[in-house]
N, C-alpha and C positions, 0 to 999 in steps of 0.2 A: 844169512840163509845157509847155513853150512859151508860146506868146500864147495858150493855149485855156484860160478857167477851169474845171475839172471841179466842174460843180455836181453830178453825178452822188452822188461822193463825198460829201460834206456831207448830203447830204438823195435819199436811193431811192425816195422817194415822189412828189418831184417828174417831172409827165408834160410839161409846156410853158411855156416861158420867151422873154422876147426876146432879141435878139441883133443883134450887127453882124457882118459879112461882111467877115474880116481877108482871106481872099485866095481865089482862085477858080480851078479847073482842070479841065478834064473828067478828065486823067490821074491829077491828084494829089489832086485831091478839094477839098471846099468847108471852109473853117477858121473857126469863128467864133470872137470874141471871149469867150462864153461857151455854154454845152454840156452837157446833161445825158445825150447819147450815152454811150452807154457802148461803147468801139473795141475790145473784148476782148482776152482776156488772160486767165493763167491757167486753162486749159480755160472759159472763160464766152465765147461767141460774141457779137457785135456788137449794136446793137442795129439794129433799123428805126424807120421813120419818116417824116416830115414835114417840110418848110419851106414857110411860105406867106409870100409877098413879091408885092406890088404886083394881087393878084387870080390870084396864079400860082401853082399847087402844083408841088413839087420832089419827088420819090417819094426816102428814105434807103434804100438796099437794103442795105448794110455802113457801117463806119470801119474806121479801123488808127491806132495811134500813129506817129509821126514826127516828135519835137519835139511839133510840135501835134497836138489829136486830128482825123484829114483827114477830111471824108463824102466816101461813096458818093452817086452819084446813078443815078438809074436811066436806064440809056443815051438813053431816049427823051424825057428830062425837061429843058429850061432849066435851066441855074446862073444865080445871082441873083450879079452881077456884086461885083467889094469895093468895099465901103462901102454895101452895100442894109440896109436895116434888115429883119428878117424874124422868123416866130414858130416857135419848134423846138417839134416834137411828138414825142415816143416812143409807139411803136406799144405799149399798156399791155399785153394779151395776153401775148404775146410775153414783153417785160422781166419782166410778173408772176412767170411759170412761169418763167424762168431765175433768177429771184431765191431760188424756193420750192424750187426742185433745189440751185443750189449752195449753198442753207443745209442742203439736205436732207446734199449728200456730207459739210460738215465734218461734221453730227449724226452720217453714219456712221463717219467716220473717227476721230470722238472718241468713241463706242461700240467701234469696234474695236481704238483704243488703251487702252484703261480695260481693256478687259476680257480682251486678247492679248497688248497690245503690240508690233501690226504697225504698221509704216510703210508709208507711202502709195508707191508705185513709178511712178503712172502714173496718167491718170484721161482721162475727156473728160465735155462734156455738151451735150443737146440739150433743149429745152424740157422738163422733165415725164419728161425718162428719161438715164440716168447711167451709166458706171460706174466705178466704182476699184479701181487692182488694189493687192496687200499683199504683203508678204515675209513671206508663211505659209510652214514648211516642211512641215506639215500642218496638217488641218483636223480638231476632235473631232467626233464624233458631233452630228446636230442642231446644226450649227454656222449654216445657213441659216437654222432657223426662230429661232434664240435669238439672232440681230444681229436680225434683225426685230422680234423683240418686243421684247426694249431700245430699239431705235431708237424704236418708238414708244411707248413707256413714256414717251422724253424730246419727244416730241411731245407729249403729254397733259398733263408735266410746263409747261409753258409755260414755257421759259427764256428770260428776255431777249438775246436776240444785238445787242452794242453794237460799233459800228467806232471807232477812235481812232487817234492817230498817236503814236508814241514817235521819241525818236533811237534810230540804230542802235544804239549802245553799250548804254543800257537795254530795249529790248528783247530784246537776248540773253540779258537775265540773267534771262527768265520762261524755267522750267524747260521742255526740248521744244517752242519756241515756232517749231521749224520741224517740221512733220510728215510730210516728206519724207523718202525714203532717202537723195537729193543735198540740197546744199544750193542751188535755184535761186536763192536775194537773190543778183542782182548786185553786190559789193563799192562801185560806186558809189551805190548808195541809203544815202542817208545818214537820211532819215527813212521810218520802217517805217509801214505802215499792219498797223494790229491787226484781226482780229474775234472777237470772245468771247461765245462760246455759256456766259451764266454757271454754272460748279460746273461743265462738263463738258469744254469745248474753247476753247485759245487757240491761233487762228493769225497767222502774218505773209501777208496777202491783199490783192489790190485789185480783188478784184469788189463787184458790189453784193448785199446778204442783206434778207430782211426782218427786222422787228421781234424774232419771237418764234419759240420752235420749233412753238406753233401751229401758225402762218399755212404752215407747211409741208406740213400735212396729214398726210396717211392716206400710208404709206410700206414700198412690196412688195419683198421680194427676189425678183427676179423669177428669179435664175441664179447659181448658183456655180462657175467653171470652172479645172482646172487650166492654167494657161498656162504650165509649164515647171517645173524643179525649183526650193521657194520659195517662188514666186508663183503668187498666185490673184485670180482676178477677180472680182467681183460688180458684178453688172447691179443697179440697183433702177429700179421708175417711183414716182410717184406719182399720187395720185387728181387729174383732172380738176377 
């Protein structure tokens, strides 16, 4: 991933770390040598944040990848020139709920394959509310309230959700380990990143999830909507 180490990956609980300042841009954004930003990807939005250098705070409003992962700085804010030494902070809020949603969609989406065998067609998410559409050609009866009460049967359930890395070769060979309708892995990744919701869901992902299906919470279908012939949507949030 360029000169940026993703501390993110390795450890989602980490909130603030040090860092050096490989290079500096108002356009291109600020790159440090290490980074627990998470520059999204995969329906999971960026994170916010923090740098504090020399008595100066630097507002994170976005990232994006490019090579390395770039910050956003908030127009009105100093960038910390390269080679400042400075303290990265992640806005915890924020990353908390984006971590407890996008653990919350694989839960749904590995509920909805266990129990339909819909692939996933599309999705997005914002802090605490979600949605994923399916290649349902229909839906049965009580189709809304019975993914909700599974979904959180497996929230109750306390499943550990573990991230790891496979090569690509071995990770094709776990059965369904892509849960899409496409197949987005770029042919160039050679090493997969895992996450496994254990006994119910493995996917190939590079967001960050919490620990457990706990920590997910209390978890509503808020909406089931036809989107065309096939596909259907569902809205869910979760509790605050």
């Amino acid at each position: 991933m360029g000169g940026t180490e993703r501390l993110e990956l390795r450890d989602a609980a980490l909130r603030e770390w040090d860092a050096t300042v490989l290079d500096s841009d108002r356009d291109t954004g600020v790159v440090l040598d290490r980074s627990a930003f998470y520059p999204g990807g995969g329906g999971q939005p960026p994170d916010h944040g923090v740098l504090l250098w020399g008595g100066v705070q630097t507002r994170i409003v976005g990232a994006h990848k490019g090579g390395d992962v770039r910050l956003i700085a908030h127009d009105d804010d100093p960038l910390p020139p390269a080679g400042t030494a400075v303290r990265g902070a992640v806005e915890d809020g924020r990353r908390s709920a984006l971590m407890r949603t996008h653990s919350g969609l694989h839960l749904l989406s590995g509920v909805v394959f266990r129990d339909f065998g819909a692939l996933v067609t599309g999705g997005n998410m914002e802090p605490l509310e979600a949605r994923l559409d399916f290649n349902l050609d229909s839906l049965p009866e009580g189709f809304k309230e019975s993914i909700e009460a599974a979904c959180n049967v497996e929230v109750v359930a306390d499943r550990a959700i573990e991230a790891y890395e496979l090569p690509r070769e071995q990770a094709f060979e776990i059965p369904d380990i892509i849960r899409t309708a496409t197949n987005l892995l770029p042919p160039s990744i050679e090493i997969v990143r895992i996450v496994d919701i254990k006994g119910l869901d493995v996917q190939a992902d590079g967001g960050t999830h919490v620990a457990s299906t706990r920590q997910i919470g209390a978890l509503r279908v808020v909406k089931v909507e036809n989107k065309g012939k096939g596909f259907r949507r569902v809205r869910i949030a979760l509790e605050p």
